[in-house]
C-alpha positions in Angstrom: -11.2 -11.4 -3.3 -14.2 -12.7 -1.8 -16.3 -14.8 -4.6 -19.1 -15.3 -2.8 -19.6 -11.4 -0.7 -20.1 -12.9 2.4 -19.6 -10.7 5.3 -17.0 -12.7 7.4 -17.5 -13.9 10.7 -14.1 -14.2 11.6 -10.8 -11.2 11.7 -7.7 -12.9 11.0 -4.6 -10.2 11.8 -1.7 -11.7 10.3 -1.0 -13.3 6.8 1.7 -15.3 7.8 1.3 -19.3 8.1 -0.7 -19.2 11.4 -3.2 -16.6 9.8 -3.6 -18.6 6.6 -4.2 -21.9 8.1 -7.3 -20.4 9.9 -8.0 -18.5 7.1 -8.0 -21.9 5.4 -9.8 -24.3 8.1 -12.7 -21.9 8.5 -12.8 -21.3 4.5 -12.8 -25.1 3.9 -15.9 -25.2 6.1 -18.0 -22.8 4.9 -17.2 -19.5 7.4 -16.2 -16.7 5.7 -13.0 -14.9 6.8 -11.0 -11.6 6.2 -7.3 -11.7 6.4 -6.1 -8.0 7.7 -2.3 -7.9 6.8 -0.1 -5.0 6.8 2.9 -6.0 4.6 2.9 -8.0 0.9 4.5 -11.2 2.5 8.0 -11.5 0.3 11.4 -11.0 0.3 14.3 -13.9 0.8 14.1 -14.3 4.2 13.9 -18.1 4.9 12.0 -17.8 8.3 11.1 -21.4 8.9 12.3 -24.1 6.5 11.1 -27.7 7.6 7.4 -28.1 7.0 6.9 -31.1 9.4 4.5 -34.2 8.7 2.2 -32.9 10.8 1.1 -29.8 9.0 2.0 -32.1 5.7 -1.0 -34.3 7.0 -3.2 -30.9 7.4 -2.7 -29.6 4.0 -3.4 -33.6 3.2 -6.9 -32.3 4.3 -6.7 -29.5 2.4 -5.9 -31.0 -1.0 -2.8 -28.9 -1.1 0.1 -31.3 0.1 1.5 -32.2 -3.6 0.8 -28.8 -4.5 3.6 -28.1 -1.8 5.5 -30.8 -3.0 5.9 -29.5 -6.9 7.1 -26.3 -4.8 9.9 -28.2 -3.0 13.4 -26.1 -4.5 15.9 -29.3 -5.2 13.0 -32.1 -5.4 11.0 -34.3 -2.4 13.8 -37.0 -2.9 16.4 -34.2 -2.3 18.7 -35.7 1.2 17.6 -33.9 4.3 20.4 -34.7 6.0 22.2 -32.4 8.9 26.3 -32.4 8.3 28.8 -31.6 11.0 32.0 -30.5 9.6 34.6 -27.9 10.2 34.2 -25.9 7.3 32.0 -26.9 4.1 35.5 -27.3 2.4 37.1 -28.5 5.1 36.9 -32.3 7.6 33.6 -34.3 8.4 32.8 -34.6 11.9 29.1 -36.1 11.8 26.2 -36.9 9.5 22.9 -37.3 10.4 21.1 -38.7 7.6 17.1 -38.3 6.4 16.1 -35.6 9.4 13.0 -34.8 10.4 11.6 -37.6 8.6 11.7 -35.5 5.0 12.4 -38.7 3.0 9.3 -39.8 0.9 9.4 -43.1 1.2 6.0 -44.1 3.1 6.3 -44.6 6.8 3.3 -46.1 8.6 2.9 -43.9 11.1 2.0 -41.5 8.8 0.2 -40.0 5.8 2.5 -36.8 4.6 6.6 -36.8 5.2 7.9 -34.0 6.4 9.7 -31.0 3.7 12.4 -28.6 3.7 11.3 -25.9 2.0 11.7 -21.7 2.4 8.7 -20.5 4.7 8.0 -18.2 1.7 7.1 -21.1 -0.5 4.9 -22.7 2.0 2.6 -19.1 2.3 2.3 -18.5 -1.6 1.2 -22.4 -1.5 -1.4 -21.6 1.2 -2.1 -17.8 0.0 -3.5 -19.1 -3.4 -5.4 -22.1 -1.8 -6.8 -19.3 0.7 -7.8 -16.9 -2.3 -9.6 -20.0 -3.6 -12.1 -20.7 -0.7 -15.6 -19.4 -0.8 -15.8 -17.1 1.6 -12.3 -16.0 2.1 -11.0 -12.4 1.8 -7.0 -11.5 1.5 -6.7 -7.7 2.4 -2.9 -7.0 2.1 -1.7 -3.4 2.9 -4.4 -3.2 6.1 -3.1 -2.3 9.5 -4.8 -3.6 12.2 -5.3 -0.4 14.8 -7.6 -2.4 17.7 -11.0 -3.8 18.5 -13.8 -3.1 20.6 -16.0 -6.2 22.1 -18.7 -7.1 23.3 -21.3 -9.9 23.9 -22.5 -9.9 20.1 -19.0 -9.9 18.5 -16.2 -7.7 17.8 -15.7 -4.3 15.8 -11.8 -4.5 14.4 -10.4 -0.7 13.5 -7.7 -0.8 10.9 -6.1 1.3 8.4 -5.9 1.0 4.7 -2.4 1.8 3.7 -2.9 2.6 0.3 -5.7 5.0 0.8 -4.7 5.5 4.6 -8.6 5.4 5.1 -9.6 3.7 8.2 -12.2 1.4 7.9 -13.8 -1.0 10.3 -15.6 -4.6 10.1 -17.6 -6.5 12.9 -16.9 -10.2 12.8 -18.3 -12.7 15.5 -14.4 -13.9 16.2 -10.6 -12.3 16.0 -7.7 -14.6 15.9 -4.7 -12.4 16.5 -1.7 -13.9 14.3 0.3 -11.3 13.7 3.4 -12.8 15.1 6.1 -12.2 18.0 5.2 -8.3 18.3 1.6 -8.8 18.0 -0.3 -5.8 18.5 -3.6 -7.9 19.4 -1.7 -9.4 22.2 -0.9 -6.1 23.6 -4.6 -5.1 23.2 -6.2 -8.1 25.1 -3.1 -7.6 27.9 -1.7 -10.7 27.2 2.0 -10.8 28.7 4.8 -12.9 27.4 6.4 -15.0 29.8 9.8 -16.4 30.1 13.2 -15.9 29.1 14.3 -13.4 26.8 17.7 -13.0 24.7 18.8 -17.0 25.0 21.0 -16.3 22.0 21.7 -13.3 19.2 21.6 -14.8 15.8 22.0 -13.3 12.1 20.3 -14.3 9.2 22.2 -13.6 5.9 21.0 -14.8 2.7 23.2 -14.8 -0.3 24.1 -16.0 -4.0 26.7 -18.5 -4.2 27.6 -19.7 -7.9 29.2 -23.0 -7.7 29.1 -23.8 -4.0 27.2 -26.8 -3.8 29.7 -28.7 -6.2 32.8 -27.2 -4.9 33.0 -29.2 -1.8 32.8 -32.8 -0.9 30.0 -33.4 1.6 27.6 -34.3 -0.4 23.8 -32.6 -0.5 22.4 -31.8 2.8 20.0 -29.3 4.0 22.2 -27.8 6.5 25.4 -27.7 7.1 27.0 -26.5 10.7 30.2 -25.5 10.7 32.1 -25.8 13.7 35.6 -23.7 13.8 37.4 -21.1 16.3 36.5 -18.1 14.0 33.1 -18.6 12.4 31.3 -21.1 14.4 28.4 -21.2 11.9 25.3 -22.8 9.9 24.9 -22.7 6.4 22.8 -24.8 3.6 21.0 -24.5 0.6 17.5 -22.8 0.3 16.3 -22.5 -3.3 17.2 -22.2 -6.8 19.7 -20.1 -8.1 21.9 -20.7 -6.2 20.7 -19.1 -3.2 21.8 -20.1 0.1 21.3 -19.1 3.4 24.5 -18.8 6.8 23.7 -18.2 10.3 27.2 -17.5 12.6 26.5 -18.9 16.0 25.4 -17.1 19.2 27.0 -13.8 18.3 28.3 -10.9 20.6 26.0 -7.8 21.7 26.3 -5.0 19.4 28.0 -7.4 16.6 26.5 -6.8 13.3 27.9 -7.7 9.4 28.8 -5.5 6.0 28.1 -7.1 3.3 32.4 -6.7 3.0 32.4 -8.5 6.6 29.9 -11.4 6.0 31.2 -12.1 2.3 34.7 -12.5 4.3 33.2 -14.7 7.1 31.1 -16.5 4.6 34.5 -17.7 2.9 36.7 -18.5 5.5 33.8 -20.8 7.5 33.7 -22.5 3.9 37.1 -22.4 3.2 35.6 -22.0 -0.3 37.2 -19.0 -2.3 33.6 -17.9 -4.6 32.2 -14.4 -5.9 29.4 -14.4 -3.1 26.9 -12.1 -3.2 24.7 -10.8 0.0 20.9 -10.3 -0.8 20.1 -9.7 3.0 20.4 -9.9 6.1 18.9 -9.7 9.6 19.0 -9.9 13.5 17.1 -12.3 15.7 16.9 -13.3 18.7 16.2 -16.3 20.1 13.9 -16.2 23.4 11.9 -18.5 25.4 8.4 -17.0 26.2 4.7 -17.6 26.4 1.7 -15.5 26.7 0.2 -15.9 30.1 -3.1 -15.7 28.3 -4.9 -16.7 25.1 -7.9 -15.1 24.5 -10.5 -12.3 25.8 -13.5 -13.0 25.3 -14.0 -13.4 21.1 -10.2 -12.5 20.5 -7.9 -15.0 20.4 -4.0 -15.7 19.8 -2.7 -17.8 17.7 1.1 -18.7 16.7 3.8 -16.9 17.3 1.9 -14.5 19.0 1.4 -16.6 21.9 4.5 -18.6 22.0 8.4 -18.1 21.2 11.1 -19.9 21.2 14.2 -21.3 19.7 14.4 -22.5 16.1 16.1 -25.7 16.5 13.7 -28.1 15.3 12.1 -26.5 13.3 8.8 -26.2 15.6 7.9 -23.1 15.6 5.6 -22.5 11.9 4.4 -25.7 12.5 3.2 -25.1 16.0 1.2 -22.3 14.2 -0.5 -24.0 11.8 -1.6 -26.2 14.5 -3.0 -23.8 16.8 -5.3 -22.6 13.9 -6.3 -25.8 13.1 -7.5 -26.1 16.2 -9.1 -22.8 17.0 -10.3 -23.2 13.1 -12.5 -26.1 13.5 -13.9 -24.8 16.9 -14.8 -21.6 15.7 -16.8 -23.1 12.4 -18.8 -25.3 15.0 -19.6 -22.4 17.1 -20.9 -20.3 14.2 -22.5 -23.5 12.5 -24.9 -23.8 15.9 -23.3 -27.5 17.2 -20.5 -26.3 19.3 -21.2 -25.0 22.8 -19.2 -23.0 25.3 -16.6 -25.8 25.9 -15.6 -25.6 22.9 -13.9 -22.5 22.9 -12.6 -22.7 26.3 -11.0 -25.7 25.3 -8.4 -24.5 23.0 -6.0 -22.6 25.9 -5.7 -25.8 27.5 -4.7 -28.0 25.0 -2.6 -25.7 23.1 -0.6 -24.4 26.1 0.4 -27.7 27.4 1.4 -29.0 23.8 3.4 -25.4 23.4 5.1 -25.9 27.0 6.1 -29.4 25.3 7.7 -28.1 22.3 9.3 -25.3 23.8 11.1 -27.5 26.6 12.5 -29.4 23.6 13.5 -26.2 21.6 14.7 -24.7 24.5 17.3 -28.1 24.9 18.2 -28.5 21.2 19.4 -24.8 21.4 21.6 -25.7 24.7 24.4 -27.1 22.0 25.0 -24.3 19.4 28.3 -24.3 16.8 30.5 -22.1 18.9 30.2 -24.7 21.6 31.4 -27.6 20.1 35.1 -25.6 19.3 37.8 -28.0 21.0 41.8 -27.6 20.4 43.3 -29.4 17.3 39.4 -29.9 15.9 40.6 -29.1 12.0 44.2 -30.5 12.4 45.3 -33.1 10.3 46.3 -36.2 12.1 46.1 -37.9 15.2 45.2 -35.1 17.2 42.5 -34.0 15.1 41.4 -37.0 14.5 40.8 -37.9 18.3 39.2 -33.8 18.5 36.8 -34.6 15.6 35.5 -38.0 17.3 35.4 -36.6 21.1 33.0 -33.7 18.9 31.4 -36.2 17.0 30.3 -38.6 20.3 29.4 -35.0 21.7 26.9 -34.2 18.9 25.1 -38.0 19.0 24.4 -37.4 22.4 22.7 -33.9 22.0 21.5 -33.7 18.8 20.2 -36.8 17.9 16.6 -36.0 19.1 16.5 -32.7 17.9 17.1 -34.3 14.1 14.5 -37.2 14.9 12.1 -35.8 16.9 8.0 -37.3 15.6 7.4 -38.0 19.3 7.1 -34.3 19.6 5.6 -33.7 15.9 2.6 -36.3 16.6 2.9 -37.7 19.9 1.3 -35.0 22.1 -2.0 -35.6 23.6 -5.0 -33.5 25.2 -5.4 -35.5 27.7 -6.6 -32.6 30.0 -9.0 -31.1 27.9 -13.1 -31.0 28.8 -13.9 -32.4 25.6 -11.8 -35.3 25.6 -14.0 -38.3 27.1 -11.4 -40.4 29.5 -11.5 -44.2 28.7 -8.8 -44.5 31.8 -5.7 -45.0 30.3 -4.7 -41.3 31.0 -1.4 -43.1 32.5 -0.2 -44.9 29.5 0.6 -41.4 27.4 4.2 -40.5 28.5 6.1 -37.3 26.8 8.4 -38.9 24.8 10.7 -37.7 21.2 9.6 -41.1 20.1 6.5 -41.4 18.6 4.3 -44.7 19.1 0.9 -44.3 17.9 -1.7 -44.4 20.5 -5.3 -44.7 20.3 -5.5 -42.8 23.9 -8.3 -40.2 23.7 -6.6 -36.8 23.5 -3.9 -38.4 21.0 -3.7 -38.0 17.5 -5.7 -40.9 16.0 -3.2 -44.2 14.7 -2.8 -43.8 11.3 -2.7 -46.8 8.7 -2.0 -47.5 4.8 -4.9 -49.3 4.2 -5.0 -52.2 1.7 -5.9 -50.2 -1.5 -3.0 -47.9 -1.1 -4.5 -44.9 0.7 -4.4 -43.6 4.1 -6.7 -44.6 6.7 -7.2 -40.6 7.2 -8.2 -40.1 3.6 -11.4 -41.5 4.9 -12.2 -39.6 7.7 -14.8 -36.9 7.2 -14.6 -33.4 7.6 -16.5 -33.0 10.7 -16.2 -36.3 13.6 -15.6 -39.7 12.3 -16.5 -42.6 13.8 -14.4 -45.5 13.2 -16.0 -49.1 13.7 -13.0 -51.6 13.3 -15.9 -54.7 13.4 -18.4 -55.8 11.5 -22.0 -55.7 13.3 -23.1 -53.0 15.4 -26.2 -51.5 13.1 -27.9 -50.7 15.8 -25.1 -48.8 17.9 -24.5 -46.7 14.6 -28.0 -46.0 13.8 -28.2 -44.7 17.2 -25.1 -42.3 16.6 -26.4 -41.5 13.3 -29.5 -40.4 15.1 -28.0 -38.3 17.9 -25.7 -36.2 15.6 -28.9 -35.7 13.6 -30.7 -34.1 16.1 -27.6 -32.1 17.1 -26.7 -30.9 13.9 -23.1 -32.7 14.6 -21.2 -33.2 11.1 -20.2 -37.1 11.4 -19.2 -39.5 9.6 -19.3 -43.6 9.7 -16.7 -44.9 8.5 -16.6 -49.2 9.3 -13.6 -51.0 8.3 -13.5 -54.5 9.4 -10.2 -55.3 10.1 -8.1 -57.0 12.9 -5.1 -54.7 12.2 -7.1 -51.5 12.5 -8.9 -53.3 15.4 -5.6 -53.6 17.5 -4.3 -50.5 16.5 -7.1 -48.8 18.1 -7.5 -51.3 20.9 -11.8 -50.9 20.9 -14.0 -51.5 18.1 -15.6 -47.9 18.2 -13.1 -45.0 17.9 -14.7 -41.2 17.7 -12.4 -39.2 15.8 -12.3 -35.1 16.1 -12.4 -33.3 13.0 -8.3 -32.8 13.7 -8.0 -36.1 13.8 -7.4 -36.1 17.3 -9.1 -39.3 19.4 -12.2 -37.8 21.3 -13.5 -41.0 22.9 -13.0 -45.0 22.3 -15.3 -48.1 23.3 -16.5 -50.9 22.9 -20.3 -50.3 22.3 -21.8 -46.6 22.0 -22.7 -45.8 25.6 -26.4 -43.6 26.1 -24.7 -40.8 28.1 -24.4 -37.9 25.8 -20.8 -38.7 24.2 -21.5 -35.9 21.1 -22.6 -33.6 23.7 -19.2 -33.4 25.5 -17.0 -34.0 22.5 -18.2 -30.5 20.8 -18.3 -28.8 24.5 -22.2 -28.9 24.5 -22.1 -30.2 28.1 -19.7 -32.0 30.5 -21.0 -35.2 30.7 -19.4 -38.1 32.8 -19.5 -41.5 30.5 
């Protein structure tokens, strides 16, 4: 539904997490937006299941986080930890304990911990938040067929599946995020890019009465399971006792019966139970990226742009992020204070973030189950003891940053983007897995717990913030108040005297992108057109 009948501005193709969260930045800010998607969204399949602190920290924004939260299947305080043993039922090998920093407990560095939950959880929390906006259409059971373009917008063509009438709709914008066979890719002649067929991977999903108390290893959210004849990963992933098992890197042509995967299911358990398969499916695992993002209004956004392995649980998240990004860009564009820049910026700060993530995916998949088989591994005794701890030492050295990775979560900058203003300390970011919180422009802005218990990004507005971390300065923020005035720019002050804020961010003025991204830091609000760059108005040397 669309409460308010405005015609959108923007075509969204694709109602999967990538498609919502523009659907949901440009809702939130006033631009309506269609949502053309072909199937109903449902089933069992798990698709992603970490939701990482980053897109925690958007739906933070959003007013959605806890609303995700009540959602979570065994609890927030349920132990995201990542077990290593031979079978479920059978001999420990390693434990890596509170991954991808799911544990509540508050952290500094930021403002929403990461959650394991099903992807299909995530979308029905972010399809009914969608549905709520002002502005914001759901149209499930439409096909996307193409667009035509031209200097004034777009026309989309797509079919209406129950009525198979097809209908179109001119929008000033398309974001194409309708996934790794993305028909909008094909149409602006966008190629992916890389590597295909890394691995061959099944998905099988099935009801297991009883499992999770009939072996010792205690609650974790996965489980791999490393033996000579199911090399494997397994874990929980909702109520009734549904659970999901993935058998490692499998063979070219290899496929499961339900007969065969029950039977593989209990032997890499060693768990005798009356399992039942719901369903089941292939994937691949691939390395690729598009070798262009946009055509003029039509852009791509998720995982129609980028693919890669799963291990890190990157890839959903990456998606969110892109629409966040193309989100708030689009909205200042249509709202008359973004210029050209703008637009132009969002292939280059996406790409090199994706190269990032992908290079860390890529490694994290280099180590799968079947690879860590050695001789005498589930023996009892000496033998198998010494095969268990050569595996174990194995598994710290190439999977530790996979499990505890926020350097890659929060830690990329866009250092090279036009509407990033360079302070000179280009140098000091670094690619890293660890994440130290840097006021760098291009870098996500520090976060803090301030001294009344909430987060320093609670405060930021919805447009740019600027930060003053001293007391003083009327004149300086009369001045910015006055320039974003005349440009229409959606800012807020926010001035928070504070020495620990004021080290944090290293410069008493800090201008802060409506992504909560650093746009430009200094010590006195310089006369050179800052606003004008930061929102792609102009390039402007300051």
């Amino acid at each position: 539904m669309n409460p308010t009948h405005m015609p959108p501005l923007v075509a969204i193709v694709g109602g999967g997490p990538a498609g919502l969260a523009a659907a949901i930045e440009l809702g939130s800010r006033g631009v309506a937006c269609v949502v053309l998607e072909r199937t109903e969204r449902g089933g069992y399949a798990p698709r992603a299941k970490t939701t990482h602190t980053r897109s925690r920290e958007h739906m933070r924004r959003w007013g959605i986080a806890q609303k995700l939260a009540a959602e979570a299947p065994f609890g927030v305080d349920y132990p995201n930890h990542v077990t290593f043993v031979t079978q479920l039922g059978g001999k420990l090998i390693k434990r890596f304990e509170h991954a991808l920093q799911c544990s509540p407990q508050r952290d500094e560095r930021y403002s929403e911990h990461s959650q394991w939950i099903p992807q299909y959880k995530v979308e029905q929390v972010m399809r009914t938040h969608a549905a709520s906006l002002p502005g914001v259409e759901l149209r499930f059971g439409c096909e996307y067929l193409g667009f035509v373009q031209d200097d004034a917008g777009v026309t989309v063509q797509y079919r209406d599946r129950d009525s198979d009438d097809v209908k179109t709709l001119t929008v000033a914008y398309v974001i194409g995020a309708d996934g790794a066979r993305s028909k909008v890719r094909d149409d602006i002649g966008a190629k992916m890019v890389g590597v295909y067929g890394l691995s061959r991977n099944y998905n099988i999903i099935f009801r297991a009465p009883g499992l999770a108390q009939a072996h010792d290893k205690g609650p974790a959210a996965m489980y791999w399971q490393v033996n000579s004849e199911h090399p494997s990963l397994i874990g929980p992933m909702d109520v009734g006792d549904l659970w999901y098992f993935m058998p490692s890197n499998l063979a070219k042509g290899r496929t499961y019966s339900n007969e065969e995967a029950i039977a593989a299911i209990r032997y890499s358990t060693g768990i005798d139970l009356p399992y039942e398969i719901l369903s089941s499916d292939e994937w691949i695992a691939s390395r690729l990226l598009a070798d262009r993002y946009r055509a003029g209004r039509v852009f791509l956004s998720g995982d129609a742009c980028h693919l890669h392995p799963p291990f890190g649980g990157f890839g959903m998240n990456m998606g969110i992020a892109d629409s966040v990004d193309l989100g708030w860009k689009m909205a200042a564009m249509l709202q008359g204070w973004g210029g050209p820049d703008l637009l132009e910026s969002y292939e280059v700060e996406r790409r090199p973030a994706h190269e990032f993530v992908m290079d860390e995916a890529e490694s994290n998949h280099a180590v799968l189950p079947d690879q860590l088989v050695r001789a005498h591994l589930e023996d009892d005794g000496p033998e198998g003891d010494a095969a268990r701890a050569e595996v174990a030492a194995i598994i710290t050295k190439a999977k530790h940053k996979e499990f505890y990775s926020l350097g890659v979560v929060l830690g990329f900058c866009y250092q090279a983007s036009p509407i990033i203003v360079d302070d000179g300390t280009k140098a000091a970011w670094q690619r890293s897995n660890e994440y130290h919180p840097q006021a760098i422009p291009g870098c996500l802005a520090p976060h803090a717990w301030l001294d009344d218990g909430t987060s320093l990004y609670d405060h930021f507005g919805s447009g740019f913030t600027l930060l003053v971390t001293a007391s003083g300065h009327e004149a300086a923020i009369a001045a910015v108040q006055a320039e974003a005035a005349a440009t229409h720019t959606p800012l807020t002050v926010l001035q928070i005297p504070d020495t620990d804020l004021l080290a944090l961010y290293e410069q008493p003025f800090a201008l802060i992108r409506p992504d909560q991204h650093m746009a430009w830091r200094g010590d006195a609000w310089p006369a050179q057109g800052i606003l004008a760059k930061v929102t792609g108005r102009a390039l402007v040397n300051a």
